[in-house]
C-alpha positions in Angstrom: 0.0 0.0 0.0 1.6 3.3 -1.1 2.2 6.0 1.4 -0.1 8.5 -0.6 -3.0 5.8 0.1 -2.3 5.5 3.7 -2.1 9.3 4.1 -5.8 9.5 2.2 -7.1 6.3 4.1 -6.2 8.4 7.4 -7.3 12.0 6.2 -11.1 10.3 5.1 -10.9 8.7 9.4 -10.3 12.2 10.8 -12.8 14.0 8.4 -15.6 11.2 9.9 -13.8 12.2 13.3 -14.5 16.2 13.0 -17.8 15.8 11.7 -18.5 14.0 14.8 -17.2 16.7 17.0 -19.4 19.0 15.2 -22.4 16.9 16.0 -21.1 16.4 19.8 -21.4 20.5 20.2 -25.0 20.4 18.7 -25.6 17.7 20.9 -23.6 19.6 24.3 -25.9 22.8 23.2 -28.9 20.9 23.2 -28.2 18.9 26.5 -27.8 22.2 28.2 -30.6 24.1 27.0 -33.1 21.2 28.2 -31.1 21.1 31.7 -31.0 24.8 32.4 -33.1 26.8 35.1 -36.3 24.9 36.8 -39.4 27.3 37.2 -39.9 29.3 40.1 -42.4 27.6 42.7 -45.7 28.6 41.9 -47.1 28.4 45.7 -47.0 30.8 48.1 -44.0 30.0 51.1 -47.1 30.5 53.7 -49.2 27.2 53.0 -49.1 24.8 54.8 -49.3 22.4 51.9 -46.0 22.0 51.9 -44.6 18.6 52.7 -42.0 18.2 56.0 -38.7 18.3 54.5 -35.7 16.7 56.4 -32.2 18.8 55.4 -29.5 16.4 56.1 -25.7 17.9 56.3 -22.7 15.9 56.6 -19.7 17.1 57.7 -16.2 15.8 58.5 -13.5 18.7 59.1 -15.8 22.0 57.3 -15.0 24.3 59.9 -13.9 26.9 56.7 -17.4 26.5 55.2 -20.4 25.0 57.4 -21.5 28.4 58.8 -22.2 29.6 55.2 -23.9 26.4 54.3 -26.4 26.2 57.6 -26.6 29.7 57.3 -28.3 29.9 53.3 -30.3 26.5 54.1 -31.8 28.6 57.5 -32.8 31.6 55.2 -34.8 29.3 53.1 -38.3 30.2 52.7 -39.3 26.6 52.5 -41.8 26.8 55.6 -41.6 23.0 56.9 -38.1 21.8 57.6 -36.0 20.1 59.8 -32.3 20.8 59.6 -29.9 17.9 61.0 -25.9 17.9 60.7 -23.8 14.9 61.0 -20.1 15.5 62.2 -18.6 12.5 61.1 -14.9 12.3 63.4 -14.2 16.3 62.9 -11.2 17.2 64.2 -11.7 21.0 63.7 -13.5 23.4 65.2 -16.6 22.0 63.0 -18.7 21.3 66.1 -18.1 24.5 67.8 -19.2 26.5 64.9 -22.8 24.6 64.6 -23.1 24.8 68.0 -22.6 28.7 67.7 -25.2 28.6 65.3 -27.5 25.8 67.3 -27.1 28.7 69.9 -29.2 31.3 67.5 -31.4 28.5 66.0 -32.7 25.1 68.1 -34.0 24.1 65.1 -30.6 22.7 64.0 -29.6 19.4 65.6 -26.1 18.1 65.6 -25.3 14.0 65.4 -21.5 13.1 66.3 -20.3 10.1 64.6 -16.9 9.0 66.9 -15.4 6.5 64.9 -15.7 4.6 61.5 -16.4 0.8 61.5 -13.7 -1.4 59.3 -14.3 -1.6 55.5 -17.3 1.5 55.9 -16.5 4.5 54.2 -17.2 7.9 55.8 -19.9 10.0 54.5 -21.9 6.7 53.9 -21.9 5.3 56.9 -22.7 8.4 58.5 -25.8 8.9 56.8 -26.8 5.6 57.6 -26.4 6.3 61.2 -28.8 9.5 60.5 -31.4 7.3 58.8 -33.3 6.7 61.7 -33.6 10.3 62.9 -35.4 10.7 59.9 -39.1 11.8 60.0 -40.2 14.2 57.0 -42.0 13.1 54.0 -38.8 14.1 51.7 -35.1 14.0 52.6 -32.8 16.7 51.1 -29.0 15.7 51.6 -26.5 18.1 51.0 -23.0 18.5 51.5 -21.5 21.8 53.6 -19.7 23.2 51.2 -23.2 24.3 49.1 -24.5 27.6 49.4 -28.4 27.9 48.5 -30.5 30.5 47.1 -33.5 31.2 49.4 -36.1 29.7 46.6 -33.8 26.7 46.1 -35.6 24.0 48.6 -38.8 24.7 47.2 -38.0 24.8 43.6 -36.6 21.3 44.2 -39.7 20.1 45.9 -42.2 21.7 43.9 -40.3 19.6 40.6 -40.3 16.5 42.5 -43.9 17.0 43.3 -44.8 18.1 40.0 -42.5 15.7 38.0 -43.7 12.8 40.2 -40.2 11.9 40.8 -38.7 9.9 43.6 -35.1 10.5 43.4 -33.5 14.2 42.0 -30.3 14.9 42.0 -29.0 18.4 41.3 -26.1 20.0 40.1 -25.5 23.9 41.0 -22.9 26.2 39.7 -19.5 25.8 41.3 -17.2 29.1 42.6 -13.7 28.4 41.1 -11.4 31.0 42.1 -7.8 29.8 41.5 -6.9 29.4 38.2 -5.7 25.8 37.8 -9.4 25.3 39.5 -11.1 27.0 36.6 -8.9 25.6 34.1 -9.8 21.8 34.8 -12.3 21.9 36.4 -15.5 22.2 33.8 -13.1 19.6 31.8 -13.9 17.4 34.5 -17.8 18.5 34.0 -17.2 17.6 30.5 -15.6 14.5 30.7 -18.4 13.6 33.3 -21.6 14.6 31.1 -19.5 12.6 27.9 -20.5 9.6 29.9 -23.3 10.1 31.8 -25.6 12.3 29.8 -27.9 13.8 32.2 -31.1 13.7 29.6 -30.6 9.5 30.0 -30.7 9.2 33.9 -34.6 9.6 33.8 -35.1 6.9 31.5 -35.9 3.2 32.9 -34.1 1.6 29.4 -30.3 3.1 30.3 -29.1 0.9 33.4 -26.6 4.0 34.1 -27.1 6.7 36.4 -24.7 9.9 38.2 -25.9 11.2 41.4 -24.4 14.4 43.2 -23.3 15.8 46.7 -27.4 17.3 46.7 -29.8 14.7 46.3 -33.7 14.9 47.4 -35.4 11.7 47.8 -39.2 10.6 48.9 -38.4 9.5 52.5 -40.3 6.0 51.7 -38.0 5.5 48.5 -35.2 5.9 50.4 -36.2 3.4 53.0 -37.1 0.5 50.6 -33.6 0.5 49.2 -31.9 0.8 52.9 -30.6 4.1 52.6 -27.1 4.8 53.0 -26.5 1.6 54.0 -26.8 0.1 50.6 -23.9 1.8 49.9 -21.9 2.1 52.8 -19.0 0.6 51.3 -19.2 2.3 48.0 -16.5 4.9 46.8 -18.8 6.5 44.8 -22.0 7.3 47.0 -23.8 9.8 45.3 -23.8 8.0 42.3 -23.8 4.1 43.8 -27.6 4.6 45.8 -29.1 6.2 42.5 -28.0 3.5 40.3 -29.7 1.4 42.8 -33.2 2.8 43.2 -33.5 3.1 39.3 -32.8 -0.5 39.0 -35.2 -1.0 42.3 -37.7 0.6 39.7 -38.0 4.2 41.4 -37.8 7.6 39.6 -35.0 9.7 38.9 -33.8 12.5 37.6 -30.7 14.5 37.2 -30.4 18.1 36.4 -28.1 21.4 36.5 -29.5 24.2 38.3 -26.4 26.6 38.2 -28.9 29.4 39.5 -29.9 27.1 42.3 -27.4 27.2 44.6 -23.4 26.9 44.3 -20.6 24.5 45.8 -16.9 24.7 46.5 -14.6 22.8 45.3 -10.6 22.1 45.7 -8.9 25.5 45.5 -4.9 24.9 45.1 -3.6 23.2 42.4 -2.2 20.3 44.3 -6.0 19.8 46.1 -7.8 20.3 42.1 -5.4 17.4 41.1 -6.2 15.4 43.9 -9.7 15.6 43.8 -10.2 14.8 40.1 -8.6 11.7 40.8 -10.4 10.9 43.1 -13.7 11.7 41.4 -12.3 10.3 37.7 -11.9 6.7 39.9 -14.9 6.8 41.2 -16.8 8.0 37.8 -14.6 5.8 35.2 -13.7 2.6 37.4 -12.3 0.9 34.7 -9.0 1.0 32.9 -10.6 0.9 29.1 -12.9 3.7 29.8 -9.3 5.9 31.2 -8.1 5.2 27.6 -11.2 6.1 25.7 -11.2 9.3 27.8 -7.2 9.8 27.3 -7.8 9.2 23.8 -11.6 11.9 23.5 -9.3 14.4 25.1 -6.3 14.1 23.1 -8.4 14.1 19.5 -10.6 17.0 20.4 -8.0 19.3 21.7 -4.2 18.5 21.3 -4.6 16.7 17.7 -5.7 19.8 15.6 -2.5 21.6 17.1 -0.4 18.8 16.1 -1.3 18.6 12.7 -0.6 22.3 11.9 2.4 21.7 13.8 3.3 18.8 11.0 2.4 20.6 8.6 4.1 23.7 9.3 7.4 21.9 9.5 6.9 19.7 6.3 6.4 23.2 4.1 8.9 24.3 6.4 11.8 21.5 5.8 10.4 21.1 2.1 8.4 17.9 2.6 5.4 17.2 0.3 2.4 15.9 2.0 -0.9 14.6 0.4 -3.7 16.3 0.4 -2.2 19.5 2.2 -4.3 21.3 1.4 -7.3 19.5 2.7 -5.3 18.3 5.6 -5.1 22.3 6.8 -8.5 23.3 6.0 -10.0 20.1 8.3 -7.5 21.3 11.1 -8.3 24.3 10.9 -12.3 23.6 11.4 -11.6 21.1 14.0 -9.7 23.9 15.7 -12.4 25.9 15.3 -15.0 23.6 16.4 -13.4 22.4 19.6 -12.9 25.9 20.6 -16.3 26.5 20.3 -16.9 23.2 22.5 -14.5 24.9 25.1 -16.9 28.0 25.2 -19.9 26.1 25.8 -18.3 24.2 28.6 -16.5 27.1 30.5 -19.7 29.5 29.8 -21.8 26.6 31.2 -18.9 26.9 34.3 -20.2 30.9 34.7 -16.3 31.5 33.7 -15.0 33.9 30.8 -15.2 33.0 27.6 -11.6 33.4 26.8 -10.2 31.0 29.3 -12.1 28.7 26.7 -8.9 29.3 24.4 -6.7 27.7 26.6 -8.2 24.6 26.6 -5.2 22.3 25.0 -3.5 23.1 28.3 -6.6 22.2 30.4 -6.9 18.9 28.5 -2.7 17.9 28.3 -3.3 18.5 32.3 -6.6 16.7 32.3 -4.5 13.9 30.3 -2.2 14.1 32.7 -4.6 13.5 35.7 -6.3 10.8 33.8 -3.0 8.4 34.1 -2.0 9.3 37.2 -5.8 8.5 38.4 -5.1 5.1 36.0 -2.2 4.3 37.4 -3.6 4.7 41.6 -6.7 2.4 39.9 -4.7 -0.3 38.8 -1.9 -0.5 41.7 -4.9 -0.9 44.0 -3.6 1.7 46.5 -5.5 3.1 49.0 -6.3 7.1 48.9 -6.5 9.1 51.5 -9.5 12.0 51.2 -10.3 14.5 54.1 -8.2 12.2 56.6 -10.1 8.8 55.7 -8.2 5.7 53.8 -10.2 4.6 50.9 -9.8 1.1 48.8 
């Protein structure tokens, strides 16, 4: 086979390749417009229509962030909650700040969780033990580093209501303020929704579901499936007790609420690399699904660069190549499109648009994070996150 034949086999493979990224940024624009902002609740906060709603908040070393979180759930309007913390093993001052606030507002209750039974995994088996304080007809769980907008409880429970939904998870808009933070971080969205396309978690035929640090749940449901203790020796939680109810038969749902309520997330670079590698085991699991994900990365960001690169030095060094001129105008457009891809994800993020054109240094790092994630997967090690050891 002649070298001209190879080089025109392989140019036909990456045009079917950049038409496909074109259709993936239809498809990312459409998946986001049909995810966006839920309507307002339609009832006034003063009936007493509304159902009791159990807020559960674990917690394990938040002394930085729990007063904000217990603070916006508290200024809620939603008119018929109960608020209970969990201090899994703190070491902090954690429990002296709720107590300051348990001070202002009784309403709060505080559970402390002293140690952590062998082979359980923290946040899990903490709210299993906080199962049976449970009393309300719905369960909110949220983790303390979310900060709520005052509508946001009963937004959620008006769309369960309405929806007729057993199981919603929600995903708000997160603050990123260091830069390595805002530079990977909606990758990491990206990489996420790639696999787990929020429009498919509702429907019974797609075994696969993706769960989030705020999940509301019909108290009952939850029960049926044993809570927390289904999962209590699952890595990924969130996402391990929603696969579970959809294949128990319940309804769920997934959606991004960026004007909901927001979340923090690593901070430092060294903390942003951690935690994706963390979440990237716990999303990917599997050694096959790194590659493919290595592999999406590398062709819709670094590839376009390297084949300008190529060609620049063949014109540059004299050497012919087939089809060059075919060869730059596809690079070009794939350039183009997976810029556009870039904006769609950072704007998505609430981030400027022009941190978008940076994204081949976002994805080498993401690449980067991917094998070193791989690579803790496959040596079986065990990872240490907010003072727990994890298998």
């Amino acid at each position: 086979m002649s070298m001209s034949l190879v080089i025109g086999c392989l140019l036909v493979g990456y045009l079917i390749g950049v038409a496909m990224l074109g259709w993936s940024l239809l498809q990312s624009m459409r998946m986001l417009r049909g995810h966006g902002q839920l309507p307002a609740p339609a009832d006034d906060a003063s009936t007493t229509d509304w159902p009791l709603l159990d807020v559960v908040i674990p917690v394990k070393d938040e002394e930085a962030h729990i007063a904000a979180c217990l603070e916006s759930i508290l200024a809620q309007d939603y008119p018929n909650k109960r608020i209970l913390v969990v201090n899994d093993r703190s070491t902090d001052g954690t429990a002296a700040v709720v107590d300051a606030i348990r001070a202002r507002h009784p309403e709060v209750r505080r559970i402390d969780i002293a140690e952590l039974p062998e082979g359980c995994y923290g946040k899990p088996h903490a709210l299993s033990i906080a199962m049976r304080e449970l009393t309300g007809e719905w369960v909110a769980f949220v983790d303390s580093d979310f900060e709520l907008r005052s509508d946001c409880l009963r937004t959620l429970v008006q769309h369960v209501r309405t929806q007729r939904l057993d199981w919603l998870a929600i995903m708000g808009r997160p603050e990123l303020t260091q830069f390595w933070e805002r530079l990977l971080v909606p990758l990491l969205g990206a990489v996420t929704y790639a696999w787990y396309d929020p429009r498919k978690i509702a429907d019974p035929k797609w075994d696969n579901a993706i769960g989030s640090g705020f999940l509301v749940v019909r108290r009952e449901r939850y029960a049926q499936i044993g809570g927390h203790g289904a999962v209590i020796r699952a890595y990924d939680e969130d996402s391990a007790i929603m696969r579970i109810a959809k294949r128990a038969g319940h309804r769920i749902a997934y959606v991004l609420t960026p004007e909901l309520f927001t979340l923090r997330l690593y901070g430092t670079l060294q903390r942003t690399v951690r935690g994706i590698s963390r979440t990237l085991i716990g999303g990917l699991k599997t050694l096959p699904r790194f590659l493919i994900t290595i592999n999406g990365l590398n062709f819709v960001s670094l590839l376009p660069i390297g084949i300008l690169a190529g060609l620049g030095l063949a014109a540059h060094f004299g050497v012919a190549v087939p089809h060059a001129d075919i060869w730059l105008a596809t690079s070009l457009v794939h350039l183009l499109l997976s810029t556009a891809l870039a904006v769609v994800v950072y704007r998505q993020a609430g981030l400027c648009r022009r941190l978008a054109l940076l994204h081949p240094l976002g994805s080498a790092m993401m690449i980067g994070i991917c094998i070193r994630a791989a690579r803790e997967l496959m040596s079986g090690r065990r990872i240490v996150w907010r003072g727990t050891s994890y298998q």
